[in-house]
Residue frames relative to the residue before (quaternion, step in Angstrom):
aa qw qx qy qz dx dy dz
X 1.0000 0.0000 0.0000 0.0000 0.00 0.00 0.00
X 0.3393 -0.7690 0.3902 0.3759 3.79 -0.63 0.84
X 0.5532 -0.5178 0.4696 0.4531 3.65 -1.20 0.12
X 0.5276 -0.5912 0.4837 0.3716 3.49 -1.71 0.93
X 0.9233 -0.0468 -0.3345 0.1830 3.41 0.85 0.04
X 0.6151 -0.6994 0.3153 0.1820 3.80 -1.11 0.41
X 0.1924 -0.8320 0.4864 0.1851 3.37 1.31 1.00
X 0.8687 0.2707 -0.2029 0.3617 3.77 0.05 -0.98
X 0.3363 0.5819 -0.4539 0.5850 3.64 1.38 0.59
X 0.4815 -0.7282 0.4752 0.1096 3.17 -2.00 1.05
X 0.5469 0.4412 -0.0670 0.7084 2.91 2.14 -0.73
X 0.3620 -0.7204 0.5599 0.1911 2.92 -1.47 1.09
X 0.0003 -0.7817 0.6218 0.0478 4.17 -0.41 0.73
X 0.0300 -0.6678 0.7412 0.0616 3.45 -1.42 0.39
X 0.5859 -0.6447 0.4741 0.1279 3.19 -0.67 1.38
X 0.0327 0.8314 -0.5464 -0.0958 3.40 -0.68 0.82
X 0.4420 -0.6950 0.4426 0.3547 3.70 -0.54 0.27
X 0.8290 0.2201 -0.1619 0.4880 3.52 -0.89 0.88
X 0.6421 0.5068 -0.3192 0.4785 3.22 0.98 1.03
X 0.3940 -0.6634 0.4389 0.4604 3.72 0.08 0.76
X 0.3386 -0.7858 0.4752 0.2054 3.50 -0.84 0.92
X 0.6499 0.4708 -0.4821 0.3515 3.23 1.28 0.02
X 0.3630 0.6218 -0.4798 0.5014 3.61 1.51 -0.32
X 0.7339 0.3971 -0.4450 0.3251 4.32 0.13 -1.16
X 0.5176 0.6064 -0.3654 0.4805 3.77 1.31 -0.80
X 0.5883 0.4236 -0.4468 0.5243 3.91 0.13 -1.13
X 0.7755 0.3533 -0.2747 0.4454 3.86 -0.23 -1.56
X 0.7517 0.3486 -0.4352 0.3522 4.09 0.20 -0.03
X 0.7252 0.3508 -0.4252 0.4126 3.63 0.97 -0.20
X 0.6587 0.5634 -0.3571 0.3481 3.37 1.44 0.22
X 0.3980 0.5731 -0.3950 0.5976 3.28 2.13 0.77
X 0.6182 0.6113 -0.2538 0.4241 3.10 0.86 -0.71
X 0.7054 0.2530 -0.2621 0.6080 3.54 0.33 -1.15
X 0.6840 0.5159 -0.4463 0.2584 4.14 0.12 -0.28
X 0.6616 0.4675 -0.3290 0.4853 3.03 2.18 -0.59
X 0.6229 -0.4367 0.3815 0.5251 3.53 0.79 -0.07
X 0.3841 0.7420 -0.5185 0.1816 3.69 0.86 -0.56
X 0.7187 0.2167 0.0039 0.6607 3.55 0.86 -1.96
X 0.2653 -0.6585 0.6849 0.1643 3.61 -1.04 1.30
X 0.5254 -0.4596 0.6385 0.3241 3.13 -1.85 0.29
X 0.8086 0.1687 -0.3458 0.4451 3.27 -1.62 1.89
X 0.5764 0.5005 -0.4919 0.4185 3.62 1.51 -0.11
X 0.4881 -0.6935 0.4532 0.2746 3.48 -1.03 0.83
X 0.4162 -0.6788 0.6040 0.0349 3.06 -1.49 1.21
X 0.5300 -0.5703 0.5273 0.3404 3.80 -1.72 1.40
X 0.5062 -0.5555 0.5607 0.3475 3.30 -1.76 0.80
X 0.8666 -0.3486 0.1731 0.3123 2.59 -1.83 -0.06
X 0.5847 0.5996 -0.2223 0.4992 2.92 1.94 -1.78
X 0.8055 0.3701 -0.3298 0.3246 3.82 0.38 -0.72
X 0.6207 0.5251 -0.3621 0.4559 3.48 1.24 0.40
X 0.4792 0.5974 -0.3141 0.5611 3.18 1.52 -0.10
X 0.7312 0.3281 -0.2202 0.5561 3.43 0.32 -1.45
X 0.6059 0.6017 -0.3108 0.4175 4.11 0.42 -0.51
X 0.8221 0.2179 -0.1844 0.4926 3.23 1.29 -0.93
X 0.6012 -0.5733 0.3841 0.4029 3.11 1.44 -0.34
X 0.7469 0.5271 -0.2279 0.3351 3.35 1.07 -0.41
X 0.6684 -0.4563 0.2163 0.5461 4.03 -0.92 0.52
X 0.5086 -0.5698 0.4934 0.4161 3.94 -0.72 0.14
X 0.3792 0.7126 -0.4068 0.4278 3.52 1.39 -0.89
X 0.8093 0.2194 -0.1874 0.5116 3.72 0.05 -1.76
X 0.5214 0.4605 -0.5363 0.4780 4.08 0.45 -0.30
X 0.5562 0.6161 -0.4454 0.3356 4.00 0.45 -0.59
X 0.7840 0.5047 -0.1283 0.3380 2.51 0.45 -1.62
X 0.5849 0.6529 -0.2392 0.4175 3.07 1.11 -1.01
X 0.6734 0.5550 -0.1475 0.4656 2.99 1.12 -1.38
X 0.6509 0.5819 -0.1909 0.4487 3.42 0.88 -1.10
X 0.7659 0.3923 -0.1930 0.4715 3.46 1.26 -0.13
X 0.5037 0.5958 -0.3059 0.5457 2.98 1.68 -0.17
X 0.7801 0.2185 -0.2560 0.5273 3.40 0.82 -0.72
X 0.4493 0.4452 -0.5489 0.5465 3.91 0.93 0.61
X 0.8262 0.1946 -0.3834 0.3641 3.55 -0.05 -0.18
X 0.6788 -0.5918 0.2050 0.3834 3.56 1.02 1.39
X 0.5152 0.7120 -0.3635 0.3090 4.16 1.54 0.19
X 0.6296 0.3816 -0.0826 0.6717 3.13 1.80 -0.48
X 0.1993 0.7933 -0.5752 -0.0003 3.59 -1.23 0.37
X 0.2484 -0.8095 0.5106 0.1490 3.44 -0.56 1.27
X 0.3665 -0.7552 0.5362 -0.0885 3.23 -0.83 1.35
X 0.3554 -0.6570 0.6008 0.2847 4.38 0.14 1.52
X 0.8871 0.0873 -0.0909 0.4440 3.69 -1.43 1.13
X 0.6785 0.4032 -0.4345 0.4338 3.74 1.00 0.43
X 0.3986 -0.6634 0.5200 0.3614 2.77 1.05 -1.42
X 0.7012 -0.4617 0.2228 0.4954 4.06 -0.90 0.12
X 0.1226 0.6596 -0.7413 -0.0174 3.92 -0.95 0.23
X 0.8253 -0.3595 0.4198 0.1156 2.68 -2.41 0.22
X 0.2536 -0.7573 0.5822 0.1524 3.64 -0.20 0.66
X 0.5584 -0.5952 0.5216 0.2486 3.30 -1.44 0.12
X 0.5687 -0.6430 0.3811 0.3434 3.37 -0.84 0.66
X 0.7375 -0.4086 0.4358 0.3150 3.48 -0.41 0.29
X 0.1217 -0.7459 0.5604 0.3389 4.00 -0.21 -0.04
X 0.6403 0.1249 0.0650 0.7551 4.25 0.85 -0.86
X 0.4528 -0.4835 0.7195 0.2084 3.17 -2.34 0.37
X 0.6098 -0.4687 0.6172 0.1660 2.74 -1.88 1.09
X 0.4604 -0.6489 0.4719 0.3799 3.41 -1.29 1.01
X 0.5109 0.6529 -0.3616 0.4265 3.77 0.92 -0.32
X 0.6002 0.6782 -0.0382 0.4222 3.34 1.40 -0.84
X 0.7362 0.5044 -0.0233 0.4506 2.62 1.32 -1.31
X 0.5605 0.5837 -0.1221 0.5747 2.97 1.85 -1.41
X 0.6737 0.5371 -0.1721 0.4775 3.42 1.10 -0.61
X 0.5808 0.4620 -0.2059 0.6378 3.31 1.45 -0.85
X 0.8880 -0.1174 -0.4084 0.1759 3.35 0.20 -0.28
X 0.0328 -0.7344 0.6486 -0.1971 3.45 0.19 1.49
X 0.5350 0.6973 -0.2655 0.3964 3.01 1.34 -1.83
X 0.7790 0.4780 -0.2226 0.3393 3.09 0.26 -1.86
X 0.8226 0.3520 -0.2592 0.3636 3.39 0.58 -1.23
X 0.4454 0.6367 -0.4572 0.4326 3.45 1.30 -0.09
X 0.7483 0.3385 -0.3247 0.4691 3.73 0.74 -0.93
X 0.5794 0.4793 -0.4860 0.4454 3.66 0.91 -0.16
X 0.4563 0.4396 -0.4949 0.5946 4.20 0.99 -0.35
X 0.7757 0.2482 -0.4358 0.3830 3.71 -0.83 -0.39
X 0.5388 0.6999 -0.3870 0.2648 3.50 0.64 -0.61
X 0.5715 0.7596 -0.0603 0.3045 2.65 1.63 -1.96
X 0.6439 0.7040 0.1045 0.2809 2.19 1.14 -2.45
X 0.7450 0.1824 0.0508 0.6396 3.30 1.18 -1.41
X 0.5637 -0.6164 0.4787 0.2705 3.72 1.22 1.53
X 0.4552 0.6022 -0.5887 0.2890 4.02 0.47 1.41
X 0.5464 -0.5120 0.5217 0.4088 3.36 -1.08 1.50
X 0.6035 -0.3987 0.6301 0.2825 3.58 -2.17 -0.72
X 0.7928 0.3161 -0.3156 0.4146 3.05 0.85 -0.76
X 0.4938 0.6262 -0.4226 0.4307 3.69 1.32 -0.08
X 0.6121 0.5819 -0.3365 0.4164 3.40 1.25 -1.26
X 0.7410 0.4997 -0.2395 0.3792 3.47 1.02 -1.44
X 0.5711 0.5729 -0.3394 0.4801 3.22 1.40 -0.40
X 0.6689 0.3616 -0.3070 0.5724 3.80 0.11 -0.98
X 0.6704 0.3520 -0.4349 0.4875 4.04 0.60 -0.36
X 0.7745 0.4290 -0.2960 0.3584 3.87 0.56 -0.08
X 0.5343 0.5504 -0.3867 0.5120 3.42 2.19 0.25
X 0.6958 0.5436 -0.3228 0.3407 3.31 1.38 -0.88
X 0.6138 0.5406 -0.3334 0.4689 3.41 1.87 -0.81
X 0.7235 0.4169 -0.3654 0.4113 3.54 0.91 -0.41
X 0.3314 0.7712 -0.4386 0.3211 3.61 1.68 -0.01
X 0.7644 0.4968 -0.0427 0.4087 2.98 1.27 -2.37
X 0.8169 0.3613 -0.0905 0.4405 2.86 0.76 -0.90
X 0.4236 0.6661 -0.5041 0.3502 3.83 1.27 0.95
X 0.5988 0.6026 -0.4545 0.2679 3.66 1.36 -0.65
């Protein structure tokens, strides 16, 4: 089982059980870089040291990887190696369409479990100011 923590990782991850673990990697360095944790252009562990760091197959750190830099958060650079991407400046209307699916899926559970709007808006306006204090 890996350890909760990963001294030589930029991102902090805590394994979770029952979750594809390469899906928990995509979602922790993409908290990371939204909090400020990982700057754009700071270099990023290869494939091999996120594998061997977490313990897991290089296969699923690949993969992981491989989406990070398809969805433009990563970028691998001939003779550097992987770094941070920049953040987007706006979403893509395609994006958007995607986002909200997102949106209404958490307003159905919300629903679901008899939450006001304003509670929802609240726990959504601690988590953005969580992220967004560095």
């Amino acid at each position: 089982m890996p350890s909760d923590r990963h001294e030589m990782l930029p991102f902090p991850l805590q394994i979770q059980p029952g979750l594809p673990i390469s899906e928990q990697v995509v979602y922790a360095v993409k908290k990371a870089v939204i909090s400020g944790l990982l700057k754009p252009g700071s270099r990023f562990p290869s494939v091999r040291a996120v594998s061997q760091e977490l313990r897991i197959h290089p296969n699923t750190a690949h993969k992981a990887i491989g989406v990070l830099i398809d969805e433009g958060l990563l970028e691998v650079h001939p003779g550097i190696g992987t770094v941070v991407g920049q953040l987007p400046s706006a979403p893509s209307a395609k994006e958007l369409k995607l986002f909200a699916g997102q949106v209404e899926r958490l307003v159905v559970e919300a629903k679901n479990r008899r939450l006001r709007l304003d509670e929802l808006q609240a726990m959504i306006e601690r988590q953005w100011n969580r992220l967004t204090t560095r």
